[in-house]
C-alpha positions in Angstrom: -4.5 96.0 66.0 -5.3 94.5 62.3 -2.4 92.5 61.1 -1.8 92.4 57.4 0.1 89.2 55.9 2.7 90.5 53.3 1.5 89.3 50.1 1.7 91.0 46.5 -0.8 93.9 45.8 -1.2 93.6 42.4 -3.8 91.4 42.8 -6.3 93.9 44.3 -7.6 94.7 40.7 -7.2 91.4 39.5 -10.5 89.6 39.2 -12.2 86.8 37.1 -15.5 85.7 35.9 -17.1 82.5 36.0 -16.0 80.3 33.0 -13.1 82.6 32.3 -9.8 81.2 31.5 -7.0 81.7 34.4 -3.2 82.3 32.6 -1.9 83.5 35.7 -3.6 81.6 39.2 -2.8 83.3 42.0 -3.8 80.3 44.0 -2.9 76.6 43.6 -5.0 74.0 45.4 -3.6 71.0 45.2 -5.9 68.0 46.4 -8.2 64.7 45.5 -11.6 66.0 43.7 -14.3 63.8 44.5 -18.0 63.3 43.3 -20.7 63.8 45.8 -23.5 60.9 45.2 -26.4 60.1 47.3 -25.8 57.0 49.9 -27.7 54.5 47.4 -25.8 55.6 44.4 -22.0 55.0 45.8 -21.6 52.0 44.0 -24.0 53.0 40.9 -22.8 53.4 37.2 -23.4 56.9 36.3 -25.2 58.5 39.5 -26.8 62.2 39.9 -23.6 63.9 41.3 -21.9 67.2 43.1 -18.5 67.8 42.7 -17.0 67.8 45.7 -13.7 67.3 47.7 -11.7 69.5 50.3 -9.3 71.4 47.7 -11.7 71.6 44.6 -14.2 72.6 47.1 -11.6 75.5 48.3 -10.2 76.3 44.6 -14.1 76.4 43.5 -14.8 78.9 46.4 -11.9 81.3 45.8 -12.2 81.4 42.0 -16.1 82.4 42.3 -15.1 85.1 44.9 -12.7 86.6 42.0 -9.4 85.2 42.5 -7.9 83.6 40.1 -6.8 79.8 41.0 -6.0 76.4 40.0 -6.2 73.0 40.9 -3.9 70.6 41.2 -5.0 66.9 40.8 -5.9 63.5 39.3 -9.4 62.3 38.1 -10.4 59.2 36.5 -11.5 59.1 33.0 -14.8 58.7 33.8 -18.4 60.5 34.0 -17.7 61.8 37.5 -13.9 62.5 36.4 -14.8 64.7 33.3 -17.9 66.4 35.1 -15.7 67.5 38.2 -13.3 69.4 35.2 -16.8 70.8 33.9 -17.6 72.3 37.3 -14.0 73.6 38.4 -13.9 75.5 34.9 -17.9 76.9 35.5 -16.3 78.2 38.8 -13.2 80.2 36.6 -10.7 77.5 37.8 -7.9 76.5 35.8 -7.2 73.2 35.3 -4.6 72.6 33.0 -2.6 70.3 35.8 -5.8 68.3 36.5 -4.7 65.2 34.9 -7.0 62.9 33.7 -6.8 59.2 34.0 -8.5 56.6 31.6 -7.5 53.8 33.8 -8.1 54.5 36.9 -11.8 55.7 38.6 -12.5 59.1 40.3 -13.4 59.1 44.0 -16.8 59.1 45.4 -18.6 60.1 48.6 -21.7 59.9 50.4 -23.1 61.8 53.3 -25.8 60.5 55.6 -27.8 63.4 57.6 -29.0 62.9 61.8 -28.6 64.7 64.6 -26.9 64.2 67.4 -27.8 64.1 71.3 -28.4 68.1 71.4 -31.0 68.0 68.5 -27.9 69.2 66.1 -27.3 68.5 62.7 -24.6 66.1 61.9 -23.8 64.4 59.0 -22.0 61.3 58.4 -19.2 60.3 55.2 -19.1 57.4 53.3 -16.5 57.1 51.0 -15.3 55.0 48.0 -11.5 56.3 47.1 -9.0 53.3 47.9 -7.5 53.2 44.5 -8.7 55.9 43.1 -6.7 58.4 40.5 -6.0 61.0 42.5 -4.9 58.4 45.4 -1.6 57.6 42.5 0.0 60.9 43.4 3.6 60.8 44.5 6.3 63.7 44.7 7.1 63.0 40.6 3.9 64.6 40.4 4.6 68.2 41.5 7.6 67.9 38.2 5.1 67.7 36.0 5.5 70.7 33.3 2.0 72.4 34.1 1.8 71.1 37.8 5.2 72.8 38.2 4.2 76.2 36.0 0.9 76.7 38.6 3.1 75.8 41.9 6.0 78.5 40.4 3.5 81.2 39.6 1.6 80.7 42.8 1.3 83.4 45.4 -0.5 81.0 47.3 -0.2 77.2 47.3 -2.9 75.4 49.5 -3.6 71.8 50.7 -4.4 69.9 53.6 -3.9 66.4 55.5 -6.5 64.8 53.7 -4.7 64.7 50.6 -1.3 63.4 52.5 -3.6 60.3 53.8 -4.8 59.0 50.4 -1.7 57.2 50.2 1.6 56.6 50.9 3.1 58.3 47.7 0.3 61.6 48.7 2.6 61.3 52.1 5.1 61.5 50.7 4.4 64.3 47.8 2.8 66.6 50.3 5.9 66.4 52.5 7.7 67.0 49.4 5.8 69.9 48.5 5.6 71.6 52.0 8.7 70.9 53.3 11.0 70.8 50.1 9.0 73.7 48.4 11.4 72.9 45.4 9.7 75.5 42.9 7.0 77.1 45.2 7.9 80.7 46.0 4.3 81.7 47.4 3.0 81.2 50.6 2.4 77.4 51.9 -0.9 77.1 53.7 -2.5 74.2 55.2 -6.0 72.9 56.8 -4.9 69.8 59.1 -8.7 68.7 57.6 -8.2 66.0 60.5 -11.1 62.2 59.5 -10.3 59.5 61.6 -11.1 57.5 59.0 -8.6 58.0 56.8 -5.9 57.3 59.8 -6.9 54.1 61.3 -3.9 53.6 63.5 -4.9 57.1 65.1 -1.3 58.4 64.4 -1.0 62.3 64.2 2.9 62.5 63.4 2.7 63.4 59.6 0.0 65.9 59.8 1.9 67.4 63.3 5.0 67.2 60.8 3.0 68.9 57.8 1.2 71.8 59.7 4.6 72.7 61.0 6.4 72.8 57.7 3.7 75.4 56.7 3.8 79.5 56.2 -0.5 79.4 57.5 -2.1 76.8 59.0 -5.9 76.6 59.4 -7.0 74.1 62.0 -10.3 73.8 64.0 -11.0 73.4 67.6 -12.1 70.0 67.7 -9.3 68.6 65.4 -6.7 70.2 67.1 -7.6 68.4 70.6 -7.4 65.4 68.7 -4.3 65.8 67.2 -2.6 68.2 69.5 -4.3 67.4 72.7 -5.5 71.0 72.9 -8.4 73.4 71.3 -6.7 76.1 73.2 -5.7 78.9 70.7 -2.4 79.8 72.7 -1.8 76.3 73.6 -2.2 75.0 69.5 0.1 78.2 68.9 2.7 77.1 71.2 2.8 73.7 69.7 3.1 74.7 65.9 5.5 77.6 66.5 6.7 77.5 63.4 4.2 79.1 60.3 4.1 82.4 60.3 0.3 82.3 61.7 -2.4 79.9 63.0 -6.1 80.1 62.8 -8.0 78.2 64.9 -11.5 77.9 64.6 -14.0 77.1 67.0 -17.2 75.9 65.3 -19.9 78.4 66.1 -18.2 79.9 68.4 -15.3 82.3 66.9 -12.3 82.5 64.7 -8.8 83.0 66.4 -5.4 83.9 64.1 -2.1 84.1 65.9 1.2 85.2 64.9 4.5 83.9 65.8 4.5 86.5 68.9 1.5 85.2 70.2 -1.0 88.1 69.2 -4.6 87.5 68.8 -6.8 88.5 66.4 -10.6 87.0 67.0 -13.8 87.4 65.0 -17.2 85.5 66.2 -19.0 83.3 64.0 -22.2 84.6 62.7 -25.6 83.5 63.7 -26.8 80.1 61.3 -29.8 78.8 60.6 -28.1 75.4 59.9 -29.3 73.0 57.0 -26.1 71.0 56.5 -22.3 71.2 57.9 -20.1 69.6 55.4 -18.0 72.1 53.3 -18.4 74.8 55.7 -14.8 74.3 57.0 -13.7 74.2 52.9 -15.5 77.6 52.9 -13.7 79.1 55.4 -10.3 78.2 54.0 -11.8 79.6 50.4 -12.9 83.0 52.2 -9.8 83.5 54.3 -7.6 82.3 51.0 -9.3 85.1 48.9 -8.4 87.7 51.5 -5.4 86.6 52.4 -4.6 87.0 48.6 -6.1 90.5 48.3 -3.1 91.5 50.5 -6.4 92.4 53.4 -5.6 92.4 57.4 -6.0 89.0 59.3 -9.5 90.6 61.0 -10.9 91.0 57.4 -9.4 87.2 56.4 -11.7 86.0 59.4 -14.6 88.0 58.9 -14.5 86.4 54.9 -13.8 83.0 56.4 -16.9 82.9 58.8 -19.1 84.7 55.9 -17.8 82.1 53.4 -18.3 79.2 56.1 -21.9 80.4 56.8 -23.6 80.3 53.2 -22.2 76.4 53.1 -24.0 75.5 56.4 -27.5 76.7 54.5 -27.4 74.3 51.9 -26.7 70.5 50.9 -24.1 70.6 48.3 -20.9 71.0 50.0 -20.1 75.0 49.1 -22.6 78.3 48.4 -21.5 82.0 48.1 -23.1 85.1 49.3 -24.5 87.9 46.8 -22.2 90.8 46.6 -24.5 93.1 48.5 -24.9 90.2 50.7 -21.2 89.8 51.5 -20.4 93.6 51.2 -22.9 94.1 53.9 -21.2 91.9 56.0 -17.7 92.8 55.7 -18.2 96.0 56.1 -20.4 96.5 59.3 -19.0 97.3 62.7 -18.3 94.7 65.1 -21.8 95.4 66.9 -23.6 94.5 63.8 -21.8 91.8 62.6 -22.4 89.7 66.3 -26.2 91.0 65.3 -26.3 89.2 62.0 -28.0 86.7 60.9 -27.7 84.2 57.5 -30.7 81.9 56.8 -31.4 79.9 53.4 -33.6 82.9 52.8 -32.0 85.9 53.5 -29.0 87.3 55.2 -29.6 90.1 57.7 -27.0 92.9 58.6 -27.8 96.2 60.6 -31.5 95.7 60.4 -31.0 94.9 56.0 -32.7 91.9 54.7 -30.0 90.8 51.9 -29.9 88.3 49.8 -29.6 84.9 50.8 -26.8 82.3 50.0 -26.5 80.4 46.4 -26.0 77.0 46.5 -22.9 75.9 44.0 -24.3 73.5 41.7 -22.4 70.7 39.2 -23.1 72.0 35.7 
């Protein structure tokens, strides 16, 4: 039976355009925006760049499905800083309470491409952010006039555990902001967004602490047996019993959402012709987020989430979107051919259709 989070309809008819201005965002990322440079450029001036970053990668993916969001953040007053606001606005996301800087330096990442033992893609991060703007966050942050205008408005309000790990104040503001929710009134999602990297000591307390203190949480398989000690669906349920639903997601395999009685809803993952997997989580949360704010059943979040989740995996900037016919196709198919499909960085194919293929985001 499709479940149907309660959410406002008014949104149904409300879309945007690329570039357009957003008065009213219906979703509020809230995050660290970082720049995307090639491995030999970390540490260069003024290097060829993506904009990139788990939240600006979400709020960029649900603005250029149509709904209208903004993001919450700090950049640095620099040439990554000010080009990162250049490609959140191309992507119709507001940014009034990005703030901007001039002392401090926008973060940057790497990514180093192999495979692993099974001939796989995998790709590995390298990251220069100690320090960094967005990394000065603290709960003082969420009071600021247009930071607090986006998180009142908000039907949804969206971040994830990498953001509480930048720091101690970024602990401490996203405990603030999920478990406080002084002037949210929307829903409270969260992607756990688990890198080892970012907590050394291997402790999984605050993010346990922070999933649990949310209305959705979005986890995957993998991160949720290190943090939890189980990929299980039912088990990871059982364990955050609290938000009003779960999704776990299980790389290729499928998508699970659970409510607070313990009902399933699963979708499969679609067929991939995989070039590159960073972002495809990111696009996942932006395709489940748009649903989700559409006021559309849990089955249809999924289905948006995997579709979302498999244009990023076909390219190597860190999130791509699917034509309209492309994406249509898809979401409305039966369940036969939808485990039929296929998407490839040349064309997507549903019920025997070649379609479209994914288009690669690019910084302006």
């Amino acid at each position: 039976m499709s479940q149907t989070l309660a959410l406002p309809q008014d949104l149904h008819n409300h879309e945007i355009s690329k570039g357009a201005r957003v008065t009213t965002a219906w979703i509020a990322c809230l995050g660290e925006p970082l720049a995307l440079v090639a491995a030999a450029d970390l540490d260069a001036p003024e290097p060829a760049m993506h904009a990139g970053g788990a939240e600006a990668n979400v709020a960029a993916g649900t603005a250029a499905l149509g709904t209208p969001t903004a993001f919450l953040g700090r950049v640095g007053g620099d040439a990554e800083g000010r080009r990162i606001v250049e490609h959140l606005r191309a992507h119709g996301v507001a940014t009034e309470a990005l703030e901007v800087d001039a002392t401090a330096f926008t973060g940057r990442y790497a990514k180093t491409e192999g495979v692993n033992e099974a001939g796989e893609p995998v790709t590995t991060s390298t990251y220069r952010r100690a320090g960094s703007a967005a990394a000065a966050m603290e709960p003082g942050f969420l009071a600021r006039p247009a930071v607090a205008a986006a998180l009142a408005g908000a039907r949804i309000v969206h971040t994830s555990g990498i953001t509480a790990a930048l720091s101690p104040g970024c602990a401490a503001l996203t405990r603030t902001l999920l478990r406080d929710r002084t002037g949210v009134s929307g829903t409270v999602t969260f992607d756990v967004n688990w890198r080892e990297q970012l907590w050394p000591d291997g402790d999984p307390s605050l993010v346990i602490e922070l999933a649990r203190s949310a209305d959705v949480v979005l986890v995957g398989a993998d991160e949720a047996e290190r943090v939890l000690g189980t990929g299980s669906p039912a088990a990871v349920r059982a364990l955050l019993p609290e938000p009003r639903t779960v999704v776990v997601k299980d790389g290729a395999l499928r998508a699970v959402a659970i409510d607070r009685a313990g009902a399933e809803i699963a979708v499969p993952a679609l067929a991939v012709d995989v070039v590159e997997p960073v972002g495809a989580g990111d696009s996942f949360a932006a395709g489940f987020l748009h649903g989700l704010a559409r006021g559309e059943d849990l089955r249809t979040c999924l289905r948006r989430g995997h579709a979302g989740a498999a244009a990023t995996l076909t390219v190597r900037a860190d999130f791509a979107t699917l034509p309209a016919a492309s994406l249509t196709a898809l979401l409305t198919c039966d369940d036969a051919a939808w485990a039929a499909a296929h998407v490839g960085p040349a064309a997507v194919r549903v019920d025997g259709a070649h379609l479209p293929p994914p288009v690669e985001s690019r910084t302006p």
